[in-house]
N, C-alpha and C positions, 0 to 999 in steps of 0.2 A: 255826759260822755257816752260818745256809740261805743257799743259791744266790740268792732273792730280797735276802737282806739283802748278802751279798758284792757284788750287783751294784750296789745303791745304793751302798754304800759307794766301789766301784770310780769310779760315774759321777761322784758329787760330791768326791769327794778330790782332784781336783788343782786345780779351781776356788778347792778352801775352802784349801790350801795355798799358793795362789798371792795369796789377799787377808792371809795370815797372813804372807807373806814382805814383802811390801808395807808393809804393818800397823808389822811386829818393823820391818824396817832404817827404816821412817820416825822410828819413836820409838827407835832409835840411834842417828840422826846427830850427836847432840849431845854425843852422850858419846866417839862415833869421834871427833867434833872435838876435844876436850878430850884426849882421851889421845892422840891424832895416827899412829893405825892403824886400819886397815881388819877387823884379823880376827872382830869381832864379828862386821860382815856379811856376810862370808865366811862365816862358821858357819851363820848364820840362810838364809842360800841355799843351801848342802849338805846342812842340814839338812829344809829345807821340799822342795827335791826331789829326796832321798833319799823320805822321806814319798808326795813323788806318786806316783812311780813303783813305791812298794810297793802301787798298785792294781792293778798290771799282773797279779800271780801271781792277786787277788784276782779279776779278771777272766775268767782262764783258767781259775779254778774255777768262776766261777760258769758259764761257758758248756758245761764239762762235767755241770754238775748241771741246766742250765738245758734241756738235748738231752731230759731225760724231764720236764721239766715242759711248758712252751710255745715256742713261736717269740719271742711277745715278748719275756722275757727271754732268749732267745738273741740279736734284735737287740740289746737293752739292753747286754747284757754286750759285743758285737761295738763296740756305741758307746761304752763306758767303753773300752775297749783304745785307740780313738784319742782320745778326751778326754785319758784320763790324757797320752797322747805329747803332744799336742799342747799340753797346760798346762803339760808339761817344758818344751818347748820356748821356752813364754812364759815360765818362771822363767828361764832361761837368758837369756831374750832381756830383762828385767829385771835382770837383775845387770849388765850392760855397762856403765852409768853408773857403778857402784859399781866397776867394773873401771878407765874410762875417768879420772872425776873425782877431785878431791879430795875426802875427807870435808867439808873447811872450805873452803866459796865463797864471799869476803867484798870 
């Protein structure tokens, strides 16, 4: 993968993982309800940022490839390293409910 495409990938992976984790446990609820556990959405949140946070390496390469191309992809890559954290961050800060609540609020 070039450096330019590493680094797109780096910047929008945790945005697109974080409407995908949203997405998954909204159209689980119904089924957590019915079977009366949470670990579907447990998975689908370990697994979406698992997912983000593999932009992070993807990142670091591309701002080693990015040092003999341009600067802007060197910023780009420097701003996927905090995007990805920062949309960890938002998965994380997303699950609390599903931490917090019951599956069935009735």
């Amino acid at each position: 993968m070039s450096a330019r495409a590493a680094t797109w990938v780096a910047l929008l992976g945790g945005p697109v993982m974080w409407l995908v984790m949203l997405t998954a446990a909204y159209a689980l609820v119904p089924w957590s309800c019915h079977a009366g556990h949470r670990g579907a959405l447990w998975a689908t949140v370990l697994v979406t940022l698992a997912a983000a946070l593999a932009g992070l390496p993807l990142a670091r390469r591309a701002r080693a490839g990015a040092a003999a191309t341009s600067s802007t992809y060197g910023f780009l890559s420097r701003a996927a390293s905090w995007t990805t954290l920062g949309f960890a961050l938002v998965i994380v800060a997303s699950a609390i409910p599903i931490f917090a609540l019951p599956p069935c609020l009735q």
